[in-house]
N, C-alpha and C positions, 0 to 999 in steps of 0.2 A: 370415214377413215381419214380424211384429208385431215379435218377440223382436228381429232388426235394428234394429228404429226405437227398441226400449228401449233396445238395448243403445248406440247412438250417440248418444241423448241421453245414456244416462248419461258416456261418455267425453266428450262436450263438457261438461260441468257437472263431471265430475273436471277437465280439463284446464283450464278456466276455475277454478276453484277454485285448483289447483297452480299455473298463471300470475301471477292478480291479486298476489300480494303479491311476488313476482318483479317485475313490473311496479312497483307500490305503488314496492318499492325501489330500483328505477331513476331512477323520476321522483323520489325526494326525494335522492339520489345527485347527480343534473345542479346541483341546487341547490347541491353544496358540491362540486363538482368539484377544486378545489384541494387540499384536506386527502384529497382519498381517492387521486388520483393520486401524491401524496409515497408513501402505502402499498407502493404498487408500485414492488417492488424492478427498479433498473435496472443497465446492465453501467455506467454513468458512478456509481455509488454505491460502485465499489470501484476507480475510477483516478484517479490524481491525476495534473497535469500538473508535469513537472518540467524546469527548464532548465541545460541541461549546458551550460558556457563552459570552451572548450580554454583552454591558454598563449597562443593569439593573440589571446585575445579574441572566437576564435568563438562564437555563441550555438547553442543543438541546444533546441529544445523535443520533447518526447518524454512520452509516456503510462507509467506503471507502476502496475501492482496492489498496493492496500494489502495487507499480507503480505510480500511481497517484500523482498527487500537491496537497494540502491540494486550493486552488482555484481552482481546478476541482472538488472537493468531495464540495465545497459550493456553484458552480453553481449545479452540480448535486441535490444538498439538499434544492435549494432557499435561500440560506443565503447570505445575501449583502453584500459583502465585498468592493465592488466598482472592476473599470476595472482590469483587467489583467495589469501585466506590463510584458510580458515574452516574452524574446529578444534570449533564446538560452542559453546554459550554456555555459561562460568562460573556464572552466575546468575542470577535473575531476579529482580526485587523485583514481588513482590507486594502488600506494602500496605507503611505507615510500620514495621510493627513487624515484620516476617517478611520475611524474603532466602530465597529456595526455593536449593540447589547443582543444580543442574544435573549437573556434574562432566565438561563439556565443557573440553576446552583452550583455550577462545578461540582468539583470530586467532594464525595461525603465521608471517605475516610483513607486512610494510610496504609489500608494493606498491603496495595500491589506494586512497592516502591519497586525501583530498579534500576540501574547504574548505566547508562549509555555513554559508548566509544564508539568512534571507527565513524565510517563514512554517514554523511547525510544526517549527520547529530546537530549540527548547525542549522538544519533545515527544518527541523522540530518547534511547533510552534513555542515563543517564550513560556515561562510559567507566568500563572496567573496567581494574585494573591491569594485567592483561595488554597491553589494546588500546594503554595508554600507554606501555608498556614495547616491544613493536612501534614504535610510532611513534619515538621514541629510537633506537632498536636503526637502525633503517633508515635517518629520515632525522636533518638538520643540526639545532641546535638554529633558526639562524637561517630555517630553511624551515619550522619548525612556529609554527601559530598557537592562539590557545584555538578556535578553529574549523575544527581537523584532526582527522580522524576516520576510520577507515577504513571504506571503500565497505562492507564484507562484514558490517561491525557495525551496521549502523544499517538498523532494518526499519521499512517504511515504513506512516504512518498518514493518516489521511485528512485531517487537518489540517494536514499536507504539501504540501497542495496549491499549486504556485506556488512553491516553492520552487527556489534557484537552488544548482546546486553546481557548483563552481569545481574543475578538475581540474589541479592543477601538475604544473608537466613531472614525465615520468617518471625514476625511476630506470633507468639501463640494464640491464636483466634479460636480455639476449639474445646477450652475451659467451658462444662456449662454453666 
């Protein structure tokens, strides 16, 4: 009987010991609740919202994950863009003084052109000769703009957020 009554005080005085600063760090947590809640990663930390406008001037707000091509978040969304043209990236610049080869063929054709505005357009990596030679290759001089790009080329960053892309009519791909 005795040895029970040591042995439960001792576990309350462990458990009370292991607690308090658990506690301790709780209570001074509540005090900066702001800066600890940002810590914690959320599923809105990696989508950005993005607004698709057809040829009629319809608007499509729609979610995509940073990571993604902007023709993966419009198969995912049902939005036509026509096929894929994606051969693998060229290259990748990693800082001012280093271009890494990749030794991907870039984009293989012009379907899935698309017109970007709005936020985190600037943060898009450059075109590569390829992508611009696609663009040529497929459409008119007079349907391309300095903010033609293709859907398959441009991976999307979180500073994307709110950004509007404009999808001009398609080419007719469906002649057999």
């Amino acid at each position: 009987m005795a040895f029970r009554m040591v042995a439960q005080r001792a576990m309350q005085k462990t458990s009370y010991r292991l607690a308090a600063p658990a506690i301790r760090a709780l209570s001074s947590e509540s005090a900066v609740a702001p800066a600890s809640s940002s810590a914690m990663p959320s599923a809105h930390d990696v989508i950005v919202q993005l607004t698709f406008i057809d040829p009629s001037g319809a608007r499509r707000k729609v979610p995509g994950y940073i990571g993604k091509t902007l023709h993966e978040v419009c198969e995912m969304h049902g939005i036509d863009i026509g096929p894929a043209s994606v051969g693998g990236a060229v290259e990748k610049v990693q800082s001012d003084t280093w271009t890494e080869p990749l030794y991907g063929e870039g984009a293989c054709s012009g379907f899935d052109h698309v017109l970007l505005t709005g936020n985190g357009v600037e943060t898009a990596a450059p075109k590569t000769h390829v992508e611009q030679r696609m663009l040529n290759d497929y459409w008119d001089e007079d349907e391309l703009y300095p903010e033609s790009r293709l859907a398959c080329m441009i991976t999307l960053t979180k500073e994307m957020d709110g950004m509007s892309v404009f999808v001009p009519p398609r080419i007719v791909d469906d002649i057999p």
